[in-house]
C-alpha positions as CSV (number, residue, x, y, z in Angstrom):
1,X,-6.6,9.5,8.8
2,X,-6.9,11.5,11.8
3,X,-4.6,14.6,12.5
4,X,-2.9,12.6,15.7
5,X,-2.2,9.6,13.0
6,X,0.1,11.8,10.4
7,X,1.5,13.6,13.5
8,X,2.6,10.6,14.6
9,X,4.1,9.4,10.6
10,X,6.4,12.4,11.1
11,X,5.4,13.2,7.3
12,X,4.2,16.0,5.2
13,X,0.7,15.2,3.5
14,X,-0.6,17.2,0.6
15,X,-4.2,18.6,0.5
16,X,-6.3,16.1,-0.9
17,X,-9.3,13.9,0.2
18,X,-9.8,10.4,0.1
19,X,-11.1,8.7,-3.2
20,X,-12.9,5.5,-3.1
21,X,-11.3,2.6,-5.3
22,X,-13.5,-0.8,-5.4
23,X,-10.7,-2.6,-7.8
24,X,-7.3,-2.5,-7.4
25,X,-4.9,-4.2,-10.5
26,X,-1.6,-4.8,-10.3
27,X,0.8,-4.9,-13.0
28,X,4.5,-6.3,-13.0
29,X,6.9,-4.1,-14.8
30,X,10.1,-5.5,-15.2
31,X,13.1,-4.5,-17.8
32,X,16.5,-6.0,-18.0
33,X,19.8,-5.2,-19.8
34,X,22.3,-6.5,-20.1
35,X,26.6,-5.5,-18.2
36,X,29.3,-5.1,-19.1
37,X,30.3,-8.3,-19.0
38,X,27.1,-9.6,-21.5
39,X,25.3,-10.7,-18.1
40,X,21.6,-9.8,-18.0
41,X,20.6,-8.1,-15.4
42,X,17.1,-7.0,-14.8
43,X,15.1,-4.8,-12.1
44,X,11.1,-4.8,-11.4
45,X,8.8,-3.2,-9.6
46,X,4.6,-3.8,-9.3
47,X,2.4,-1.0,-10.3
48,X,-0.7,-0.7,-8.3
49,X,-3.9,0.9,-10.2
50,X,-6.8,1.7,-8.1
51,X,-9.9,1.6,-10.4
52,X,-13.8,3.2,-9.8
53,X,-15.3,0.7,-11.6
54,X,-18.9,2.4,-11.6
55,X,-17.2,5.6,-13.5
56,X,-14.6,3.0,-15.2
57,X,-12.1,5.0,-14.4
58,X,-8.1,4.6,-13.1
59,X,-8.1,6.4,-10.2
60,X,-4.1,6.3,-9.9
61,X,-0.9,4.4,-10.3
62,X,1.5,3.9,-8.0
63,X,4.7,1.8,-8.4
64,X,6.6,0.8,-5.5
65,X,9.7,-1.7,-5.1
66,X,9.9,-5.6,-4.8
67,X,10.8,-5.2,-0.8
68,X,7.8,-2.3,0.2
69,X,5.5,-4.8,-1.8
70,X,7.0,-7.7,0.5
71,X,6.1,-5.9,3.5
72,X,2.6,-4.9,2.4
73,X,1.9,-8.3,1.6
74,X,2.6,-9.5,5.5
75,X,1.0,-6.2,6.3
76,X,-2.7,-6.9,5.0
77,X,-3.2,-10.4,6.9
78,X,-2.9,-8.4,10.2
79,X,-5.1,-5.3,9.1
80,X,-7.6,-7.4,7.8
81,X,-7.6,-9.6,10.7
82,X,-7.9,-6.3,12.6
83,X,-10.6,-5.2,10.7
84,X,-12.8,-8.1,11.1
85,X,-12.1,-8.3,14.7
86,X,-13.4,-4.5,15.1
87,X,-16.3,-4.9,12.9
88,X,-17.4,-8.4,14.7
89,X,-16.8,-6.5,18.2
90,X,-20.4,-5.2,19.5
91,X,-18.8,-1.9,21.0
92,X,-18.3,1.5,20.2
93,X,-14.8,1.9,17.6
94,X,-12.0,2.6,19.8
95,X,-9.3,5.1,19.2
96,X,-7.5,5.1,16.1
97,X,-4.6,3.0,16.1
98,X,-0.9,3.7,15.5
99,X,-0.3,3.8,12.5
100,X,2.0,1.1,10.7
101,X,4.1,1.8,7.9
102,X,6.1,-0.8,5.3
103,X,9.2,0.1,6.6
104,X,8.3,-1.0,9.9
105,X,11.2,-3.5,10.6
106,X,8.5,-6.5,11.8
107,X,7.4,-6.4,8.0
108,X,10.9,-6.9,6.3
């Protein structure tokens, strides 16, 4: 990610460099309990585990909510999409684009 790019998030990010991951699994973690009226009610979130599968290693876990996972699942069809068109296109990479985040309101 270029310096323009997390200018342009507005956040802080911490010193560290990229890692490559060549398996990602996801795990559903839900847990429920019940009211105080005897109803169940229950809450979940999906972990994400990014594996190196040459050092068979997790790389790192991240949980995030049912709604950010909403919104990076309508996320990926466009960056792939994106992707392929730039590595299909014979020219020179153009300028990083702006970066899009989950909380972008065209993804909720």
């Amino acid at each position: 990610m270029t310096e323009e790019q997390k200018q342009q998030m507005g956040l802080k990010f911490v010193d560290t460099k990229p890692i490559f991951a060549d398996e990602v699994a996801l795990v559903l973690k839900v847990k429920a309990g019940k009211n105080d009226k005897g109803e169940v009610e229950k809450e979940g979130q999906i972990m994400l585990v990014f594996i190196d599968m040459m050092k068979g290693t997790a790389l790192g876990e991240f949980v995030i909510s049912k709604n950010t996972a909403k919104s990076l699942a309508k996320m990926l069809p466009e960056t792939m999409a994106n992707l392929e068109k730039q590595l299909n296109d014979r020219s020179m990479p153009k300028p990083a684009p702006e970066i899009k985040t989950t909380s972008d309101p065209s993804y909720r």
